[in-house]
Backbone as CSV, one residue per row, in Angstrom:
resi,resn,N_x,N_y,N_z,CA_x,CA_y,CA_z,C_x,C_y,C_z
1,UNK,-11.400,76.050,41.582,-10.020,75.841,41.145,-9.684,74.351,41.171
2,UNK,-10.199,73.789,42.059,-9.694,72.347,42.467,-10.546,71.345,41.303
3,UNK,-12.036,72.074,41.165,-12.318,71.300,40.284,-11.921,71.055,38.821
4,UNK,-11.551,72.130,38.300,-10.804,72.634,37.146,-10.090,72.068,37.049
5,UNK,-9.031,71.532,37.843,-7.944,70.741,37.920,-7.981,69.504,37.749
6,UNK,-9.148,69.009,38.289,-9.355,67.524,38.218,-9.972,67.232,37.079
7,UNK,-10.920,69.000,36.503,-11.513,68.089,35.215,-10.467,68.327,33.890
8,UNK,-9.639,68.987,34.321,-8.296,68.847,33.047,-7.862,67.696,33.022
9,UNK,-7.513,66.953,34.317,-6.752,65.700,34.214,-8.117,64.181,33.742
10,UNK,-9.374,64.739,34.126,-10.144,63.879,33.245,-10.083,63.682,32.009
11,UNK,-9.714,64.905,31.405,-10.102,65.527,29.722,-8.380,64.497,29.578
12,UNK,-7.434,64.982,29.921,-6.318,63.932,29.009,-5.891,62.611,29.340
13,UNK,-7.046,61.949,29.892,-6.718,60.394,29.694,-7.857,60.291,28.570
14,UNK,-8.490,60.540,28.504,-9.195,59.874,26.955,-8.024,60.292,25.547
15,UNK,-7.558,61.411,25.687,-6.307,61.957,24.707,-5.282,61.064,24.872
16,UNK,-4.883,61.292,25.784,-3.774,60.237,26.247,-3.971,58.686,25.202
17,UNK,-4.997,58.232,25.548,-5.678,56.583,25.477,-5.758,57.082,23.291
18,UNK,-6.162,57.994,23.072,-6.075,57.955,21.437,-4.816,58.103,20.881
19,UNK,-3.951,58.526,21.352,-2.490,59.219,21.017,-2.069,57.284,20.447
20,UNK,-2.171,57.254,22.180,-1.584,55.590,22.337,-1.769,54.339,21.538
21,UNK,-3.097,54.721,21.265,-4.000,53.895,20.440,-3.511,53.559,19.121
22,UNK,-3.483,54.836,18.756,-2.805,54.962,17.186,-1.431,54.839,16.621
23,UNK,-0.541,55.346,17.485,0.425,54.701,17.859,1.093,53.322,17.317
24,UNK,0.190,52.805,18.021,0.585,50.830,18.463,-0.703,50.582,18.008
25,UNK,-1.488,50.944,16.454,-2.478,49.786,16.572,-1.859,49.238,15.925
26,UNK,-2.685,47.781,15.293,-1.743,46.808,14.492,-2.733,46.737,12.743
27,UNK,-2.141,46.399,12.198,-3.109,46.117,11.073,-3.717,44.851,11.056
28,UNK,-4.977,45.390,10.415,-5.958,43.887,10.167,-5.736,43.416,8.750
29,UNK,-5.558,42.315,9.138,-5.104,41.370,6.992,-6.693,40.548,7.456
30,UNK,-7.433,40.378,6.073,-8.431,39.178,6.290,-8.089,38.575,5.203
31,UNK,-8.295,36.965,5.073,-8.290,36.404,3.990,-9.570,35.241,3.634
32,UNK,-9.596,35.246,2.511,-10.951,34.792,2.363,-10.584,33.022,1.592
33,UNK,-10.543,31.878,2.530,-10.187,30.934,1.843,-11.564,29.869,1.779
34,UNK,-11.285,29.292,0.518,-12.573,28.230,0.245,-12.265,26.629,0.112
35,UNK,-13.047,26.046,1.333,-11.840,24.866,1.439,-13.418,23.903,0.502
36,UNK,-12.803,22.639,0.264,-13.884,22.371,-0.393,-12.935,20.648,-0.496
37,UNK,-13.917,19.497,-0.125,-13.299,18.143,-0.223,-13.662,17.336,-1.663
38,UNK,-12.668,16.896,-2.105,-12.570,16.640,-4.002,-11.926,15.756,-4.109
39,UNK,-12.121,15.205,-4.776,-11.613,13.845,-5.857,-10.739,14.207,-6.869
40,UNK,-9.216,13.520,-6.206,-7.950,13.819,-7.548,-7.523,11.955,-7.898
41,UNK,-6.858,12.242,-8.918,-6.389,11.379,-9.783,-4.810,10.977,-9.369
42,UNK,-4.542,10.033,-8.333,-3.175,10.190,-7.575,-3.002,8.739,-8.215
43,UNK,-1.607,8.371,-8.708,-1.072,6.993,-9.137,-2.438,6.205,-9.585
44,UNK,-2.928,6.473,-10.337,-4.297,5.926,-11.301,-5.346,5.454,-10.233
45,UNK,-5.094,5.932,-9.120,-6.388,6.322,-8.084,-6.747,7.092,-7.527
46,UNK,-8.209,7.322,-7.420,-8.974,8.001,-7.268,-8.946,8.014,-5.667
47,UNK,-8.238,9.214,-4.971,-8.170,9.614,-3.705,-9.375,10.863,-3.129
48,UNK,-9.442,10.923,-2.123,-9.949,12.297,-1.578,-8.981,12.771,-1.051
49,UNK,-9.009,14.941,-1.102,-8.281,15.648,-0.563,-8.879,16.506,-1.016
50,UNK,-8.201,17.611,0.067,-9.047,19.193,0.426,-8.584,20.357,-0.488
51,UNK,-8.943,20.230,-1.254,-8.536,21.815,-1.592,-9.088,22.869,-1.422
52,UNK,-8.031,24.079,-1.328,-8.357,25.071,-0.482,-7.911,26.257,-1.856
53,UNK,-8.965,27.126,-1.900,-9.128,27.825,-3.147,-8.816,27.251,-4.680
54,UNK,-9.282,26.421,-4.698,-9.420,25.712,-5.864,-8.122,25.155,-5.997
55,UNK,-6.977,24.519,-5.044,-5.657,24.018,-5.251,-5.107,23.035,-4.066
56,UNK,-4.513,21.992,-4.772,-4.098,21.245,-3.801,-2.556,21.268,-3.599
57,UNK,-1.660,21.097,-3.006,-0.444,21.328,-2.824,-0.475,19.778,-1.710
């Protein structure tokens, strides 16, 4: 009897721990950026700067 008891309360912390889990997970975003160092045309000179997916801002 006693063991029964203890192995019920084993069995719902792993339940417990998925309930919770899912719950509160968070989402994953990935982003895929391509940085790359380039030669622009700034006041009729020729500077370096990074652009990052093919754009400089």
């Amino acid at each position: 009897m006693i063991k029964s008891i203890i192995y019920m309360k084993l069995l719902l912390i792993p339940v417990v721990l998925l309930v919770t889990n899912s719950l509160f997970a968070q989402k994953v975003v990935r982003y895929d950026l391509y940085v790359k160092d380039t030669l622009v045309n700034f006041s009729v000179k020729e500077k370096r700067a990074i652009a990052v997916n093919g754009q400089i801002r």
